[in-house]
TIKOL-437059 format. One line per 3 residues: number of its first residue (from 0); their letters; for each residue y, x, z of N, C-alpha, C. Coordinates in steps of 0.02 Angstrom, whole numbers, plus 50000, padded with zeros to 5 digits. Atoms other than C-alpha are relative to their C-alpha. Example, Ala and Ser with C-alpha at 12.3 -4.5 7.8 and 13.67 -1.06 7.14 Angstrom:
# TIKOL-437059
0> as> 49941/50045/50000/49775/50615/50390/50060/50045/50000  49941/49958/49997/49947/50684/50357/50055/49961/50037 $
This chain:
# TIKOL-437059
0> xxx> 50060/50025/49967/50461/48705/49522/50011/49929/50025  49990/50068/49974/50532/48546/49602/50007/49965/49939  49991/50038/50052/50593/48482/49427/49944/49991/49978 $
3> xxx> 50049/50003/50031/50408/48520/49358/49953/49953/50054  50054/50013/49941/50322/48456/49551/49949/50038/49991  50053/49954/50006/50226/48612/49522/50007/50066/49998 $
6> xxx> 49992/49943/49992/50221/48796/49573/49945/50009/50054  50011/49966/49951/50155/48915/49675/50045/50079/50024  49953/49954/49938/50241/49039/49806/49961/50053/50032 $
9> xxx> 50055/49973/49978/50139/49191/49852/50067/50047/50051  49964/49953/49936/50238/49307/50010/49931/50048/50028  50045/49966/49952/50171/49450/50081/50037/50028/50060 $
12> xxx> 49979/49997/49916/50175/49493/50244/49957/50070/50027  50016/49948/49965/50083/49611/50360/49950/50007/50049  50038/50013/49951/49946/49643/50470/50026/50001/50083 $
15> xxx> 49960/49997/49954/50069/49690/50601/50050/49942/50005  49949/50076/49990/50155/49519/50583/49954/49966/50042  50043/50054/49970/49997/49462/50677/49978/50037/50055 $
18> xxx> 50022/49967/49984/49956/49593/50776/50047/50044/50049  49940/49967/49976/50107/49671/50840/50011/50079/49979  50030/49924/49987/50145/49872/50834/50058/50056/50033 $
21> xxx> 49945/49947/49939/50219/50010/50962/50050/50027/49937  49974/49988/50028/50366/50039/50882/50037/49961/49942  50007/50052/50065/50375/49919/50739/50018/49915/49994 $
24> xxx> 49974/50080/49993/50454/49767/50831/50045/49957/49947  49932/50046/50069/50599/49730/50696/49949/49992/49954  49995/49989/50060/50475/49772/50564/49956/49934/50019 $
27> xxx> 50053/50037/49999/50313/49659/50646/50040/49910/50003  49952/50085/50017/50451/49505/50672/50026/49986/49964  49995/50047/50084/50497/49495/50482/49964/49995/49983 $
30> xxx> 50055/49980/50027/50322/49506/50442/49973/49910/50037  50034/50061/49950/50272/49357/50576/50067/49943/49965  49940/50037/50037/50440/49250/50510/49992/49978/49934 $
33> xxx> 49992/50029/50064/50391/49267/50343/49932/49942/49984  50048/50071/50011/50222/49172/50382/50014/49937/50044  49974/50080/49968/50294/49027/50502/50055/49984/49934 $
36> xxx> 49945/50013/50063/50430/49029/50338/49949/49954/49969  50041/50029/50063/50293/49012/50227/49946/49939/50013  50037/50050/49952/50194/48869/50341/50058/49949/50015 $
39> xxx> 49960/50048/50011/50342/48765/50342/50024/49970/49924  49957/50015/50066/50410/48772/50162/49921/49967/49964  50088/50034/50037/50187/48730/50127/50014/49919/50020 $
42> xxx> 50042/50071/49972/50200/48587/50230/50088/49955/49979  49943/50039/50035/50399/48531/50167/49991/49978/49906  50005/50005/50071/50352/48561/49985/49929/49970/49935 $
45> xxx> 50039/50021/50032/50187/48514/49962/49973/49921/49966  50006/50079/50041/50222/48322/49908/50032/50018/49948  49991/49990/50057/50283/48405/49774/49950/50049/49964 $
48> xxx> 50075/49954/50042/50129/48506/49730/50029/50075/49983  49941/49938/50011/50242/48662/49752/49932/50043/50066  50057/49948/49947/50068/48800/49856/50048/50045/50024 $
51> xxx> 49943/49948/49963/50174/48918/49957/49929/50029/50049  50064/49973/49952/50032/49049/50049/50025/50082/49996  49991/49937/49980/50040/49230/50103/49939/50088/50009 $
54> xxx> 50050/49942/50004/49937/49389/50078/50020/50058/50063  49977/49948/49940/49947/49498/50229/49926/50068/50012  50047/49938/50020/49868/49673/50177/50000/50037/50078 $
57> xxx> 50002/49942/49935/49823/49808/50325/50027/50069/49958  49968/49928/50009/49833/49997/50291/49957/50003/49923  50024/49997/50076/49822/50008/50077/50010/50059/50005 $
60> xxx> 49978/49914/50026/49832/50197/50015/50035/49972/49934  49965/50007/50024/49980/50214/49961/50065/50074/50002  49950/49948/49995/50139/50333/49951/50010/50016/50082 $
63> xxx> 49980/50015/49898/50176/50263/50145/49945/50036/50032  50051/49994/49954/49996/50299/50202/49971/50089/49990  50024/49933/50002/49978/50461/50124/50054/50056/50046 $
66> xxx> 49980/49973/49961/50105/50512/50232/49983/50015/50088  50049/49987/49945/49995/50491/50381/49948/50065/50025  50017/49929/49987/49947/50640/50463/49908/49980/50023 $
69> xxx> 50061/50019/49999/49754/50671/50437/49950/49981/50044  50021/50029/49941/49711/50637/50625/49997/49908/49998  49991/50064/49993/49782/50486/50642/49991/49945/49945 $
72> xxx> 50016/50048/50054/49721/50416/50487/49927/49978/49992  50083/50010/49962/49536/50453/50554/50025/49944/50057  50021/50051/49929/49573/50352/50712/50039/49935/49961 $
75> xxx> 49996/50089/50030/49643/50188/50601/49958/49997/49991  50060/50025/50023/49501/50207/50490/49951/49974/50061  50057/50010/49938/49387/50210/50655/50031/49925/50031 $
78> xxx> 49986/50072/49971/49484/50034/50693/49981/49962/49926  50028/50047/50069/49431/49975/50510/49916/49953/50003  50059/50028/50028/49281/49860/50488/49965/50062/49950 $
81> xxx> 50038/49990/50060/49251/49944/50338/50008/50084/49988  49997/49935/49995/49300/50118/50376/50050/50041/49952  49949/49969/50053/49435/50147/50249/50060/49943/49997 $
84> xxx> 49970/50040/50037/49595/50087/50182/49994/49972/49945  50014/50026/50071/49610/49968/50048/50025/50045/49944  49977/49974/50078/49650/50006/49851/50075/49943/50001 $
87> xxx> 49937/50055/50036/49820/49913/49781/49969/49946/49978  50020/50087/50047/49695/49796/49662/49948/49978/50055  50030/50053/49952/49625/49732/49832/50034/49933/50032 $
90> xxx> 49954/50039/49974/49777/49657/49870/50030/49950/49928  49972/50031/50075/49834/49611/49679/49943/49955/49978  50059/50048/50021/49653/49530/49657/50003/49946/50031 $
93> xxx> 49990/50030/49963/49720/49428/49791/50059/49942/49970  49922/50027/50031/49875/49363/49715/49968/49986/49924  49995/50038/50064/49821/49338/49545/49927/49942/50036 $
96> xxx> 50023/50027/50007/49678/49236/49634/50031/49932/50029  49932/50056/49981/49827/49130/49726/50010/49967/49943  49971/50023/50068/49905/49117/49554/49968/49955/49956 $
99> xxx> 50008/50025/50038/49788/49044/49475/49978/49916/50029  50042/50049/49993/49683/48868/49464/49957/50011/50061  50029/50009/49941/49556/48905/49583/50030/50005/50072 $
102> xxx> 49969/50005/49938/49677/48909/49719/50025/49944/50018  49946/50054/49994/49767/48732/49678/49970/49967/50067  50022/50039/49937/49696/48658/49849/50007/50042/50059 $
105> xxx> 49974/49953/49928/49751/48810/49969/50079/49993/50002  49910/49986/49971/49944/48794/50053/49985/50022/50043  49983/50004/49968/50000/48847/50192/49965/50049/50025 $
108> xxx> 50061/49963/49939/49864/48995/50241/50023/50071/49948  49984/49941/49978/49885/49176/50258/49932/50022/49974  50081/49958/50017/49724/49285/50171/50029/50061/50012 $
111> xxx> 49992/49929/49952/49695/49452/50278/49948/50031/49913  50029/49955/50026/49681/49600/50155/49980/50047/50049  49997/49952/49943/49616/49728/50291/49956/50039/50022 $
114> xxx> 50049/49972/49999/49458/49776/50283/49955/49993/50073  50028/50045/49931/49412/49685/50451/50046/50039/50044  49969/49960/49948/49555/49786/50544/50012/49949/50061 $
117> xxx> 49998/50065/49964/49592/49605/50599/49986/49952/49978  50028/50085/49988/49518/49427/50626/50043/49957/50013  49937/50077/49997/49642/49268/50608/49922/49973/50025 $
C-alpha cells in the first residue's frame, strides 16, 4: 500500500468499544483502542491515500448470540431501534461498501452496524 500510495484498511470493532459493558472491560478496551488505532494510522497515512475506517456491528445473530438465553435477548432487542439483531450481510454490505470506490473520500470514521442500539 505505501509502495502503490493506495489502499484501504477496514477494522472492526464493537458497539461496546463505545458504549462500555458490565463485565466486558478487557473486551470493550480492545474494541475502543482499535478505533483511536484506526483514527491515527487515517490521519498518519492518509498523504499517502492509504483509507483506514472501522465497522463497529452491535448484537448480529450469530453462533455467540444464539447462545443468549431467550429472556435476555427480548430485553436487548427492546434496547434496539429496530427491534432485532442484525444479519452477517449487514455488516459485510458494509465492508465491501468501504472496499470499494464509493468510499475513496471516507478515513478515519467508524460506521455503526446496530440497528440504532447506539448513536455516535
Amino acid at each position: 500500500m505505501l509502495k502503490n500510495k493506495n489502499g484501504k484498511i477496514i477494522n472492526v470493532t464493537s458497539v461496546v468499544g463505545h458504549t462500555g459493558n458490565i463485565g466486558q472491560s478487557n473486551y470493550s478496551t480492545s474494541k475502543a483502542g482499535i478505533i483511536g488505532l484506526s483514527k491515527s494510522l487515517a490521519l498518519e497515512y492518509g498523504k499517502k491515500n492509504i483509507k483506514i475506517n472501522c465497522i463497529s456491528p452491535g448484537f448480529i445473530e450469530s453462533d455467540m448470540t444464539d447462545k443468549i438465553n431467550d429472556s435476555h435477548k427480548q430485553l436487548l432487542k427492546s434496547r434496539i431501534a429496530l427491534s432485532r439483531f442484525g444479519l452477517p450481510d449487514d455488516v459485510s454490505n458494509v465492508a465491501v461498501f468501504l472496499s470499494s470506490e464509493l468510499s475513496d473520500y471516507i478515513t478515519g470514521e467508524t460506521i455503526h452496524v446496530n440497528g440504532g442500539m447506539y448513536f455516535s
